[in-house]
C-alpha positions in Angstrom: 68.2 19.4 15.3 64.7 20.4 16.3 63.3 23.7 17.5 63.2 23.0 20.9 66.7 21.9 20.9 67.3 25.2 18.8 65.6 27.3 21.1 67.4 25.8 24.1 70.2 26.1 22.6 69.5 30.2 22.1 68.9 30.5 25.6 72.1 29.3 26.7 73.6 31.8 24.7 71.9 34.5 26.2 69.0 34.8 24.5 65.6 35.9 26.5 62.2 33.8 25.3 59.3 35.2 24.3 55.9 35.6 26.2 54.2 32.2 24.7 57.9 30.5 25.7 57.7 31.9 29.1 54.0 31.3 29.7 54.8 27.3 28.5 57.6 27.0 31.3 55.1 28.6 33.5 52.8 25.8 33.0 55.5 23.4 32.8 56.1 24.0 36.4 55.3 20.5 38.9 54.1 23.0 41.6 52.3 25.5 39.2 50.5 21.8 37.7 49.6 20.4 40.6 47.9 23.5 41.8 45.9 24.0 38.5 44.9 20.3 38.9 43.7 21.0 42.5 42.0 24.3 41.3 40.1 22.4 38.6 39.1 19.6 41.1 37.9 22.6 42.9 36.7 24.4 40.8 34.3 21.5 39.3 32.6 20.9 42.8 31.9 24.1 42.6 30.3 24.1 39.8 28.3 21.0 40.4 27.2 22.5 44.4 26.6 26.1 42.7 28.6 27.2 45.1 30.7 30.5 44.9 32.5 30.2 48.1 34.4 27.4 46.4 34.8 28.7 42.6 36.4 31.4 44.6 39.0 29.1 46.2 39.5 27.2 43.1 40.6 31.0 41.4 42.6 31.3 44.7 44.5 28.2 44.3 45.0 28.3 40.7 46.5 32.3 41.4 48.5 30.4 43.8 50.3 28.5 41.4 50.9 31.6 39.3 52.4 33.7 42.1 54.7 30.9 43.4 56.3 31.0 39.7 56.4 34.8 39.3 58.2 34.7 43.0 61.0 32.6 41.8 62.3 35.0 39.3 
């Protein structure tokens, strides 16, 4: 048995994960990924048109993804 089948296997008993765990099923998240991809498509042209109007939308969308995931709690 592996650790992640260890570790899955602790949760379903009960136990909580810790923060690097819960950061990694953050990320793991299709909605929380597909906004990070979209903020770093973003956040590139903004970088390459030295524009902050959209470096500040990419921070936006990425934020986006994060808040969706800490609202499904």
């Amino acid at each position: 048995m592996g650790y992640v089948e260890k570790r899955i296997k602790d949760f379903q008993n009960g136990e909580s994960p810790t923060f690097l765990e819960k950061m990694a099923l953050e990320h793991g998240n299709p909605v929380n990924c597909f906004l990070t991809l979209v903020a770093f498509g973003i956040f590139s042209y903004g970088l390459w048109t030295r524009d902050l109007i959209w470096i500040g939308a990419a921070v936006i969308v990425g934020f986006a993804g994060h808040l969706y995931c800490w609202l499904q709690k």
